[in-house]
ChimeraX commands (.cxc) that place a marker at each C-alpha (Angstrom):
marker #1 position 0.00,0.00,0.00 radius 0.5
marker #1 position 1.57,3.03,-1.05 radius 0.5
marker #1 position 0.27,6.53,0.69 radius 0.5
marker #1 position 1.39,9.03,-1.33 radius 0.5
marker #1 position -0.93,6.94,-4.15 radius 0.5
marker #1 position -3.92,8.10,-1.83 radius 0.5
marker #1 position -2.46,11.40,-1.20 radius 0.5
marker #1 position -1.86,12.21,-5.15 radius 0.5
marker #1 position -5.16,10.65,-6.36 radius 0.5
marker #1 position -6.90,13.10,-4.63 radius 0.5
marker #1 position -4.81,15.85,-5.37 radius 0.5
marker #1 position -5.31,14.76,-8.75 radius 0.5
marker #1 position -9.41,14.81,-7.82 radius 0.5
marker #1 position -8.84,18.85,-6.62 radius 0.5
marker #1 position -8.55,18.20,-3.38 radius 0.5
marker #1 position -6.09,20.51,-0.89 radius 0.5
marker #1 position -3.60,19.25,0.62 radius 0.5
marker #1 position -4.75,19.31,3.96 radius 0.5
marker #1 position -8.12,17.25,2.50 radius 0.5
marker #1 position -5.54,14.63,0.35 radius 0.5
marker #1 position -3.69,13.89,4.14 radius 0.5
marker #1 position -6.65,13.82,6.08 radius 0.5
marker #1 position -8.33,11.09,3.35 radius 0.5
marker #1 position -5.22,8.92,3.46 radius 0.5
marker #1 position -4.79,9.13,7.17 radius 0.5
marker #1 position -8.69,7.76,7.21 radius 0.5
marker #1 position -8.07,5.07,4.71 radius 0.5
marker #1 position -4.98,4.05,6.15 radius 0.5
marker #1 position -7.51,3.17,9.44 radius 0.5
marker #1 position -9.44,1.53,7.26 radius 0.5
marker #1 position -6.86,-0.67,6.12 radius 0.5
marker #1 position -7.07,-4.90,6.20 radius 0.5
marker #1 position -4.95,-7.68,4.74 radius 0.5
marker #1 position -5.49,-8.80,1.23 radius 0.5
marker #1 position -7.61,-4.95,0.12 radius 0.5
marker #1 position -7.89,-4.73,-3.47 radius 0.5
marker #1 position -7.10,-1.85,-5.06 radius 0.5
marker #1 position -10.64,-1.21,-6.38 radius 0.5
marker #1 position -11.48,-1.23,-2.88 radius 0.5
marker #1 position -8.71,1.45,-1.97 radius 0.5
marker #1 position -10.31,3.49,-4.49 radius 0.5
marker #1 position -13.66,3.33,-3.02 radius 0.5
marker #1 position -12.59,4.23,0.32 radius 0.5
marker #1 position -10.64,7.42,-1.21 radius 0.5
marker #1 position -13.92,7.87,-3.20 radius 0.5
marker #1 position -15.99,7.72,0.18 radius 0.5
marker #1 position -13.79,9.58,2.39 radius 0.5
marker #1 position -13.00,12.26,-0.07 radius 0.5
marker #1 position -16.91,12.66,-0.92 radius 0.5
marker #1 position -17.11,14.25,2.61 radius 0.5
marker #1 position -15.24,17.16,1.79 radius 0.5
marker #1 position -15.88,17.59,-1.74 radius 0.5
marker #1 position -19.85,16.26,-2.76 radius 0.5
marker #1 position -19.68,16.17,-6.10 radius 0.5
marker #1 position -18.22,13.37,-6.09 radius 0.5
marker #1 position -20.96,11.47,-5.39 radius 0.5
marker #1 position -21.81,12.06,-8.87 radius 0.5
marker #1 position -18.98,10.38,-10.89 radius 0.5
marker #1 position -17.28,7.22,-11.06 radius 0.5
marker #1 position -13.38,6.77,-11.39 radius 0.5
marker #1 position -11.84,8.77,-14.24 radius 0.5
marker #1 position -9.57,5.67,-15.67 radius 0.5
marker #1 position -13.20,3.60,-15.82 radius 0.5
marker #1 position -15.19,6.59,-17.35 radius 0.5
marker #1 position -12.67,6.71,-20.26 radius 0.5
marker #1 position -12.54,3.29,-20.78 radius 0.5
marker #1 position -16.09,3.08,-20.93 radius 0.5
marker #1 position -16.53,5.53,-23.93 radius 0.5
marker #1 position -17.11,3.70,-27.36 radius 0.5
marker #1 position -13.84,3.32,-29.30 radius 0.5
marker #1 position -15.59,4.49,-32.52 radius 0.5
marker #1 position -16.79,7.72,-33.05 radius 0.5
marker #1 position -16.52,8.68,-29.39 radius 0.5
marker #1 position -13.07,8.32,-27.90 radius 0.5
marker #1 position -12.11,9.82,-31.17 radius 0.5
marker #1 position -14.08,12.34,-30.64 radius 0.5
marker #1 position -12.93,12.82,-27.00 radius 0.5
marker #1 position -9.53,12.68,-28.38 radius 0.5
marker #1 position -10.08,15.52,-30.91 radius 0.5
marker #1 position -11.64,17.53,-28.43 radius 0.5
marker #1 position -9.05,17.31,-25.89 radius 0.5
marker #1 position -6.05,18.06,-28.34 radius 0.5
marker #1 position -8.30,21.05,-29.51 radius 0.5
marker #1 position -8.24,22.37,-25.98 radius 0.5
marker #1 position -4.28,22.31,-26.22 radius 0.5
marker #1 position -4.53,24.49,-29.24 radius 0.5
marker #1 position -4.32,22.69,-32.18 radius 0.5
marker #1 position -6.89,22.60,-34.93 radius 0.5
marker #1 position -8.51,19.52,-35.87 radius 0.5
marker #1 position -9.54,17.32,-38.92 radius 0.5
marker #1 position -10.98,13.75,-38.26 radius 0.5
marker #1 position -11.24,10.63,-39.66 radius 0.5
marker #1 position -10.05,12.01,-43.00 radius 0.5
marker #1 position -8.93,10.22,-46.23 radius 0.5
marker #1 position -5.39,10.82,-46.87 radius 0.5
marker #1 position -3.35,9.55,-50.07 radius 0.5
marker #1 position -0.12,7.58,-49.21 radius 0.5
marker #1 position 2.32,6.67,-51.84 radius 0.5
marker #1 position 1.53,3.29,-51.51 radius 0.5
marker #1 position -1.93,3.19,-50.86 radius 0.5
marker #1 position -4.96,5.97,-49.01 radius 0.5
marker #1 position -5.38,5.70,-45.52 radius 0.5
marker #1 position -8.33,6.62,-42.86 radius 0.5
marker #1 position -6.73,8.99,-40.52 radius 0.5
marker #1 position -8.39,9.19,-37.58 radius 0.5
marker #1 position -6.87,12.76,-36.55 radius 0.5
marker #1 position -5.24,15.55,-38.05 radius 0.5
marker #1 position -4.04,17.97,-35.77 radius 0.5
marker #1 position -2.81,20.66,-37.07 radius 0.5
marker #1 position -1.00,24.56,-35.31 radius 0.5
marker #1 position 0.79,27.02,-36.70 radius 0.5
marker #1 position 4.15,24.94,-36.10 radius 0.5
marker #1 position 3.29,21.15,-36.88 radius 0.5
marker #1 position 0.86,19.28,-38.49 radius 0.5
marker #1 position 0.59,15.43,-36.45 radius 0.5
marker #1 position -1.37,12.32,-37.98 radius 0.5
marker #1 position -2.89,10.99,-35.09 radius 0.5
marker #1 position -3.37,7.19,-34.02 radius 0.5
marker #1 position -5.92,6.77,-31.71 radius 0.5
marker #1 position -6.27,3.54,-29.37 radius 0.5
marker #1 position -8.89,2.58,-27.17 radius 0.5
marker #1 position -8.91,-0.24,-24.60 radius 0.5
marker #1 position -11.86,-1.44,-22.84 radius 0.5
marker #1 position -9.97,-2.86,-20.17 radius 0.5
marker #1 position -8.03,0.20,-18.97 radius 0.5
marker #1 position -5.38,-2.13,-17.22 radius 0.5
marker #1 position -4.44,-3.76,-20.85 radius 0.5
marker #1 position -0.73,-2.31,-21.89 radius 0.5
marker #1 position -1.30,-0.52,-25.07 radius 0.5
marker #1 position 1.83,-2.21,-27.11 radius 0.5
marker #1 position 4.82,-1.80,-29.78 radius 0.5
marker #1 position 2.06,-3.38,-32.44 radius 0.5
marker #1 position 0.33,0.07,-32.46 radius 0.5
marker #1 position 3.59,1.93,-32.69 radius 0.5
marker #1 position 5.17,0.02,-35.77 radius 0.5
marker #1 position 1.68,0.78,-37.54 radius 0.5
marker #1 position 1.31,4.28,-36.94 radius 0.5
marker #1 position 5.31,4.38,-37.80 radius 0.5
marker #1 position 4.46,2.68,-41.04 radius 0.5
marker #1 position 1.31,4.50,-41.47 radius 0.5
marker #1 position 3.01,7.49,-41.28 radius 0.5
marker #1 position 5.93,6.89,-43.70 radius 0.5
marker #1 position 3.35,5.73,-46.17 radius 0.5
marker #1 position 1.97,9.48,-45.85 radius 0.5
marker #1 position 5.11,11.29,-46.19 radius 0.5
marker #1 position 4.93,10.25,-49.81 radius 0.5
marker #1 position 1.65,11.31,-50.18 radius 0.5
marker #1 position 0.56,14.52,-51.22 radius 0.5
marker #1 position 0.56,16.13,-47.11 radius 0.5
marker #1 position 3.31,16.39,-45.25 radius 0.5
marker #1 position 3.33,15.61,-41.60 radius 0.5
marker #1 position 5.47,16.54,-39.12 radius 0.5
marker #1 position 5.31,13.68,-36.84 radius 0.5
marker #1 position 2.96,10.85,-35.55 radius 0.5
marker #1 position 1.34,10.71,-31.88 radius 0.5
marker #1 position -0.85,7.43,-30.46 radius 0.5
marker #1 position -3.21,8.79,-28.18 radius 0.5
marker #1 position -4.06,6.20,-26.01 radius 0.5
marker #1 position -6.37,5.35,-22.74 radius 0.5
marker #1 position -4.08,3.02,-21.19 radius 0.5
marker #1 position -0.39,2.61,-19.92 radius 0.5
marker #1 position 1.98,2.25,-22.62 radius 0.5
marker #1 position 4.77,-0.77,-23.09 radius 0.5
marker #1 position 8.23,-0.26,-22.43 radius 0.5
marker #1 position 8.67,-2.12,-25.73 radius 0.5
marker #1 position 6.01,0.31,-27.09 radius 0.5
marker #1 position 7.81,3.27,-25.21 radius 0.5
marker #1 position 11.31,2.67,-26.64 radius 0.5
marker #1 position 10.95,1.96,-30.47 radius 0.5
marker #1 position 8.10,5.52,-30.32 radius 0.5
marker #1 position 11.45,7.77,-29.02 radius 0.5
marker #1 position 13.35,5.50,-32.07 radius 0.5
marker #1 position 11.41,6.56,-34.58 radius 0.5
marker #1 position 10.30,9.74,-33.05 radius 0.5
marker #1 position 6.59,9.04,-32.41 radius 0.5
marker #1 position 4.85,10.98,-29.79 radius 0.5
marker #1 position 2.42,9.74,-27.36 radius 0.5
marker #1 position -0.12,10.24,-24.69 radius 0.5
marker #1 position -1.28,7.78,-22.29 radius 0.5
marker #1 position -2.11,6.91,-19.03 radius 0.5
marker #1 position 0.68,8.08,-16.71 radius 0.5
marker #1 position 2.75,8.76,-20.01 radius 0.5
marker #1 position 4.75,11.23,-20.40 radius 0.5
marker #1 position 5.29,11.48,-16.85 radius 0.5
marker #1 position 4.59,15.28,-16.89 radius 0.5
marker #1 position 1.36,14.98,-19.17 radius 0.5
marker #1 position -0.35,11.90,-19.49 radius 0.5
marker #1 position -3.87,11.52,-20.48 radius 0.5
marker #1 position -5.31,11.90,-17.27 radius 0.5
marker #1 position -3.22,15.12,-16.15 radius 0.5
marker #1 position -4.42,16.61,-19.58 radius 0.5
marker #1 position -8.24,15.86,-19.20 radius 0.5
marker #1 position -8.03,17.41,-15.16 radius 0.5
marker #1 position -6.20,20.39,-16.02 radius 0.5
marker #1 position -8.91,21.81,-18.41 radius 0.5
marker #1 position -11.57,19.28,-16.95 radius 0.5
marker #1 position -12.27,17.45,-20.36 radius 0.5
marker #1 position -14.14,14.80,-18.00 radius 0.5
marker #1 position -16.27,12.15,-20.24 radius 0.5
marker #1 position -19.72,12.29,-19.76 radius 0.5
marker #1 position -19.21,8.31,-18.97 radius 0.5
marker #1 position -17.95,9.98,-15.31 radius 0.5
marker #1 position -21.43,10.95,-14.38 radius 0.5
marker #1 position -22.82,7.33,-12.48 radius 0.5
marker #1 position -26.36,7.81,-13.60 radius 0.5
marker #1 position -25.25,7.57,-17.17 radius 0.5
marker #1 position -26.74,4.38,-19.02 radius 0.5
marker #1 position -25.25,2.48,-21.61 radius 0.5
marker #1 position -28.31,3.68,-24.07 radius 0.5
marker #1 position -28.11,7.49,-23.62 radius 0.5
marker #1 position -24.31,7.86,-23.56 radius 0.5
marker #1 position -24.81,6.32,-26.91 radius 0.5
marker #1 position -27.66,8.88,-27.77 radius 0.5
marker #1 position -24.95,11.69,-26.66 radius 0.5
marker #1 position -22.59,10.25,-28.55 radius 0.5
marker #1 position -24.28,10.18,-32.20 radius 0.5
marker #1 position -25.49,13.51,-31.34 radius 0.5
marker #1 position -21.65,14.56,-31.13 radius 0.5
marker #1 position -21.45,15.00,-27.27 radius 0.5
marker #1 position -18.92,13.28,-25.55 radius 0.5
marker #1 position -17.60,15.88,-22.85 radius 0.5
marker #1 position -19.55,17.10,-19.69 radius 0.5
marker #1 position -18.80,20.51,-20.83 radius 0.5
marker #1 position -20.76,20.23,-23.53 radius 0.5
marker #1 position -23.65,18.84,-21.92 radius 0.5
marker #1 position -23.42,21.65,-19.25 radius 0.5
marker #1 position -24.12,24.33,-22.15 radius 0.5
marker #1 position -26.78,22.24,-24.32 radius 0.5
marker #1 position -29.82,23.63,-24.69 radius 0.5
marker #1 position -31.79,20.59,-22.89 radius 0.5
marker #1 position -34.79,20.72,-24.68 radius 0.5
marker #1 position -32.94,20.89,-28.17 radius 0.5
marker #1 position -31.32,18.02,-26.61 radius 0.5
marker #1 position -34.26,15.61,-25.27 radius 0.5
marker #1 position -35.98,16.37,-29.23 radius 0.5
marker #1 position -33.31,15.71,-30.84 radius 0.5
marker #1 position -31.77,12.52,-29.14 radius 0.5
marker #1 position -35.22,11.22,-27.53 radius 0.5
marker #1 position -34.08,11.44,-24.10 radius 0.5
marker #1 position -36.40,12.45,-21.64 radius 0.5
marker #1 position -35.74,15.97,-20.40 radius 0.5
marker #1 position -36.15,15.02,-16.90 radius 0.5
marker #1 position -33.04,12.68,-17.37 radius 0.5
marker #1 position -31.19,15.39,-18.76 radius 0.5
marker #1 position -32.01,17.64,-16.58 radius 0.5
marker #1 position -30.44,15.86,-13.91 radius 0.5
marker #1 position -26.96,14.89,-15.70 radius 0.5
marker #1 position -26.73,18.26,-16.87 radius 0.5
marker #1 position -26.79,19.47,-13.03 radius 0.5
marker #1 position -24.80,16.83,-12.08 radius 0.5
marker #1 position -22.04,17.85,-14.75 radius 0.5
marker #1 position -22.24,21.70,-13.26 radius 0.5
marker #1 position -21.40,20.40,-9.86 radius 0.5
marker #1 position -18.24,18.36,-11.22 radius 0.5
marker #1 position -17.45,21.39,-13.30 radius 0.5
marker #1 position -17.55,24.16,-10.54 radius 0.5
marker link #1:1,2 radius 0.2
marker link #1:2,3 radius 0.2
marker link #1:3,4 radius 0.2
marker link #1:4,5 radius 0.2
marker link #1:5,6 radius 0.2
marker link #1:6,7 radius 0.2
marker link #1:7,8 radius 0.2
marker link #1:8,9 radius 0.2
marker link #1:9,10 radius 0.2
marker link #1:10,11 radius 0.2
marker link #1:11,12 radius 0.2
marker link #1:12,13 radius 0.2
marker link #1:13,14 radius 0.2
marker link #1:14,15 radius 0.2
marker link #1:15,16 radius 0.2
marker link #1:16,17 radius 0.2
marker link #1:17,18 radius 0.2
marker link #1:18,19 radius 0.2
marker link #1:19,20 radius 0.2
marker link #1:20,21 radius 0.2
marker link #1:21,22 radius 0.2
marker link #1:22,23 radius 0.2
marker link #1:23,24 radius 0.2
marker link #1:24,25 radius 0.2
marker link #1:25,26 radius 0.2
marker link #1:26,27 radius 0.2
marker link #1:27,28 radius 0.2
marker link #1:28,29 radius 0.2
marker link #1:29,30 radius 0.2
marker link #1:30,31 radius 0.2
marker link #1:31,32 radius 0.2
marker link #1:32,33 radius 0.2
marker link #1:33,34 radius 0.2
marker link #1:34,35 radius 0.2
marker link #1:35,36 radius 0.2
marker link #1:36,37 radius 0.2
marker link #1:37,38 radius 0.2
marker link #1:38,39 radius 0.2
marker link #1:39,40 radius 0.2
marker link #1:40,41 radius 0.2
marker link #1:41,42 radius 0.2
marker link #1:42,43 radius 0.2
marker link #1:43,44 radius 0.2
marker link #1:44,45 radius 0.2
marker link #1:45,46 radius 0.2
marker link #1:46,47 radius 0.2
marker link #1:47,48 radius 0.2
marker link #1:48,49 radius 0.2
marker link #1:49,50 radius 0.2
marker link #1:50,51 radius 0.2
marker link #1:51,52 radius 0.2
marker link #1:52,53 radius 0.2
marker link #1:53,54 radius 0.2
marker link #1:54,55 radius 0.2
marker link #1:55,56 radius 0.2
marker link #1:56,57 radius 0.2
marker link #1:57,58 radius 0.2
marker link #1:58,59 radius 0.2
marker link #1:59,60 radius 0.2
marker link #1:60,61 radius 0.2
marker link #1:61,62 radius 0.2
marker link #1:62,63 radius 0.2
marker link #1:63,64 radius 0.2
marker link #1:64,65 radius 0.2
marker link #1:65,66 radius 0.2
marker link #1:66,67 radius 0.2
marker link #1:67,68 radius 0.2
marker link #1:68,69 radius 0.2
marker link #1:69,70 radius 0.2
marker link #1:70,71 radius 0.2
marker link #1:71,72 radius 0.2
marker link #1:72,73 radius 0.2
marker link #1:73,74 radius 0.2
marker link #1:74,75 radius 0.2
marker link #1:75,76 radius 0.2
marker link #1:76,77 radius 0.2
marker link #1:77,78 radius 0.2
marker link #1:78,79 radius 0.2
marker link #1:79,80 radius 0.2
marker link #1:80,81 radius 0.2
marker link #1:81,82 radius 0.2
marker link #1:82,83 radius 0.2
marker link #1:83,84 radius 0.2
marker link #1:84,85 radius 0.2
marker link #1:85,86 radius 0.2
marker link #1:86,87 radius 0.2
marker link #1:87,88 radius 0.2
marker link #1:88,89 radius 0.2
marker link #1:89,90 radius 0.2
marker link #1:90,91 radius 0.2
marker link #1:91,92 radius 0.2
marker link #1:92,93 radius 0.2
marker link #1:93,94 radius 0.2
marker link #1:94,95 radius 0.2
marker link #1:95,96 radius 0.2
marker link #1:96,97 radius 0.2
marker link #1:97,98 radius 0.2
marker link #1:98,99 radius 0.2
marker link #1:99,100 radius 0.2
marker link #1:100,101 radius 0.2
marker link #1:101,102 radius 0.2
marker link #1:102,103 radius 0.2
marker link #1:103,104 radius 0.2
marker link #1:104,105 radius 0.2
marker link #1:105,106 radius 0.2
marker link #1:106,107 radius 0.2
marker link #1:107,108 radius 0.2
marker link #1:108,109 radius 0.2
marker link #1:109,110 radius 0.2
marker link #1:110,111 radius 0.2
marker link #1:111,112 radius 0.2
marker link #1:112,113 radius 0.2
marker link #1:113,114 radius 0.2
marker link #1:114,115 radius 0.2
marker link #1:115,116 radius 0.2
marker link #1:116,117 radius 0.2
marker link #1:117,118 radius 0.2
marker link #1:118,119 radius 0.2
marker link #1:119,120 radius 0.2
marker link #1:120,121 radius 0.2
marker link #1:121,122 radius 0.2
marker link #1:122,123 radius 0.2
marker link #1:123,124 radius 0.2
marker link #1:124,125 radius 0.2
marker link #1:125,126 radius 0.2
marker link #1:126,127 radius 0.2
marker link #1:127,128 radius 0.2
marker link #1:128,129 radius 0.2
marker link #1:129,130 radius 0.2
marker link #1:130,131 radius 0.2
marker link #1:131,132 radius 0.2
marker link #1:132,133 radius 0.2
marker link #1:133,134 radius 0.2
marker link #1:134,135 radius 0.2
marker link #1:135,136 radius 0.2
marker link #1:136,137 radius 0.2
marker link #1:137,138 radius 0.2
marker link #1:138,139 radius 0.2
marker link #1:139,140 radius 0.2
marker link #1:140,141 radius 0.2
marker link #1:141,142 radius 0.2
marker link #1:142,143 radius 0.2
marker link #1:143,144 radius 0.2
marker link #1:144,145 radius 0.2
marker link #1:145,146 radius 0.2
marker link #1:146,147 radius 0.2
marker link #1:147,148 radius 0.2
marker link #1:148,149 radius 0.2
marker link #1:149,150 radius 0.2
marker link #1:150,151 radius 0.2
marker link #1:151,152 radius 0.2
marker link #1:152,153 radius 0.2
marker link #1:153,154 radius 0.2
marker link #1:154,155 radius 0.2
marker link #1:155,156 radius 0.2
marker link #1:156,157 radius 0.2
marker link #1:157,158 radius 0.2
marker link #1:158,159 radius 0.2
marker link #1:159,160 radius 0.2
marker link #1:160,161 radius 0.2
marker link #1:161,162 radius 0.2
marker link #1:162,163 radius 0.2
marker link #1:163,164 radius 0.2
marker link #1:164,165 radius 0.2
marker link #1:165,166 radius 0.2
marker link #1:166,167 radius 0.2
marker link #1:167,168 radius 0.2
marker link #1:168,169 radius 0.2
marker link #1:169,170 radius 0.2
marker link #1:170,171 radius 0.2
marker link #1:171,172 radius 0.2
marker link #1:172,173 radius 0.2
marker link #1:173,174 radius 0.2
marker link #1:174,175 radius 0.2
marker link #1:175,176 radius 0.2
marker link #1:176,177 radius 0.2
marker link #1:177,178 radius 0.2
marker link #1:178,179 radius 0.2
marker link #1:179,180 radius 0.2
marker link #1:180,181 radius 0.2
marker link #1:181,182 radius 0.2
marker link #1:182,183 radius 0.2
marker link #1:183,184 radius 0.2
marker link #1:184,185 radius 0.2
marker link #1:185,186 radius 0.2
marker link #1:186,187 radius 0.2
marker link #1:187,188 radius 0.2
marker link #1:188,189 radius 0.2
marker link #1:189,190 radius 0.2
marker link #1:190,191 radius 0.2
marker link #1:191,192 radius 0.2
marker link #1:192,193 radius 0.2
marker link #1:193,194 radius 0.2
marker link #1:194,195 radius 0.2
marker link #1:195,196 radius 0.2
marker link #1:196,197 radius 0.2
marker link #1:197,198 radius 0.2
marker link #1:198,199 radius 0.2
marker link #1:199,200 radius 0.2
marker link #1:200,201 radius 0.2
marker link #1:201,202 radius 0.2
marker link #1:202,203 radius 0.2
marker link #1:203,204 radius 0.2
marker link #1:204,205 radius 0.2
marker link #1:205,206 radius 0.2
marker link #1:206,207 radius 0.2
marker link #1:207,208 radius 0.2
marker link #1:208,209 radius 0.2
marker link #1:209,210 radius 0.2
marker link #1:210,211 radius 0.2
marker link #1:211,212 radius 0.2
marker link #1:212,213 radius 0.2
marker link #1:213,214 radius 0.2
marker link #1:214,215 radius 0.2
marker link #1:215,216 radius 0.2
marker link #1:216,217 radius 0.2
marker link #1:217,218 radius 0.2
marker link #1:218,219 radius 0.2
marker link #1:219,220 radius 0.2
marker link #1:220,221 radius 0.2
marker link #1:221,222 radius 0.2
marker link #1:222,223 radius 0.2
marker link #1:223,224 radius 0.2
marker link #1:224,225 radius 0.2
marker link #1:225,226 radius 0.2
marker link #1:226,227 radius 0.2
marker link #1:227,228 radius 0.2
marker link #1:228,229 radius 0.2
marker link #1:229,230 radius 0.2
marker link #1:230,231 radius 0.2
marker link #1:231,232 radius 0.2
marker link #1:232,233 radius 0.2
marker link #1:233,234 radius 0.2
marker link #1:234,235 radius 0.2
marker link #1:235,236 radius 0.2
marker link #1:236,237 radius 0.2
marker link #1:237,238 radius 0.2
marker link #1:238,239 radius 0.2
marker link #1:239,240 radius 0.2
marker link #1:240,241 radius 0.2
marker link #1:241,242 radius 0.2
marker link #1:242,243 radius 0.2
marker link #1:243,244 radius 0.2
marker link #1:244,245 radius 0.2
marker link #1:245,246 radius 0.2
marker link #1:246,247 radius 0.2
marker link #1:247,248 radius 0.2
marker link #1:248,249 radius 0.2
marker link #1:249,250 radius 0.2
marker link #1:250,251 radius 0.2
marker link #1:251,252 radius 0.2
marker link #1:252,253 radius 0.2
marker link #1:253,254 radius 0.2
marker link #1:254,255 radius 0.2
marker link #1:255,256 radius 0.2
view
């Protein structure tokens, strides 16, 4: 059991520091031999709901993402988020290699690089995402660079933890990444916290069927549910308001 786990996770959850120590001094009491770590995380979930109560609202970030549909919405997600960092963004585009055309399933583009993006979704967040992706995004990408556009790099933007195989032959070739946890000083989850780009799959009343309904209508990100216009919303998905209503209020309290 590692402390300073506890302690960052709810940093990483906006808590102060003086919340973060008094959470891990109360799960550290709550402690017993053989604790999985799922159950860790619902005691800092628990404990840390007394000082902050939105959190009674949302499951664990690592699950929400996972539970996103690979296709169109953690590409969507993934757009969004790079958006956020400033780039402007093309997706799943047709793009002419030398060889052959290929789907791209982001173009990010700023005024000093333009990246093809490989994007990479695991259901099971603890699955390694692994040097397979790497050599085909590498290959993907030379392909391209005899193509009519010219990139400046590739980037797999993953929802997982990324190989040390996978890790190594990316900084070989020069392929960028995000993950989970990688690179150390902006992985995945860092990015989505510091603009809060949370999923809409964080909120716990969210079903299976209406995430899908937000996703075909293009919403993916509680910040865009917090500024629908709910009625617009319920006609055009054929959710009932009421249940909107209350995800949408939900989202505002995560967001404050």
């Amino acid at each position: 059991f590692d402390r300073q786990k506890v302690v960052r996770t709810c940093l990483r959850m906006h808590a102060t520091p003086e919340q973060a120590q008094l959470v891990a001094d109360k799960v550290v009491e709550q402690m017993y031999d053989g604790i999985t770590s799922k159950k860790i995380l619902q005691l800092v979930f628990h404990n840390l709901g007394k000082h902050r109560p939105e959190l009674k609202h949302q499951i664990d970030l690592r699950e929400a993402v996972a539970k996103l549909r690979p296709k169109p919405d953690f590409e969507k997600f993934v757009g969004l988020l790079l958006q956020e960092y400033g780039y402007r963004i093309f997706m799943n585009q047709i793009v002419d290699g030398s060889c052959v055309n290929h789907e791209i399933d982001v173009i990010a583009k700023n005024d000093d690089e333009v990246l093809y993006v490989e994007v990479k979704h695991h259901l099971q967040h603890h699955t390694f995402t692994g040097l397979g992706v790497f050599l085909e995004a590498n290959s993907t990408f030379e392909d391209l660079n005899g193509g009519k556009l010219n990139f400046s790099k590739a980037m797999v933007v993953c929802n997982t933890k990324i190989s040390d195989h996978a890790r190594r032959y990316g900084e070989c070739r020069g392929i960028r990444h995000i993950g989970w946890k990688s690179p150390e000083d902006k992985g995945l989850e860092q990015m989505i916290e510091e603009k809060k780009l949370y999923p809409i799959t964080i909120l716990k009343g969210m079903s299976p069927v209406v995430e899908a309904r937000l996703g075909d209508a293009g919403i993916v990100l509680l910040k865009q549910l917090a500024v629908k216009d709910i009625k617009a919303l319920a006609k055009s998905t054929g959710v009932p308001t009421s249940v909107l209503q209350e995800l949408a209020l939900s989202a505002d309290e995560i967001l404050r």
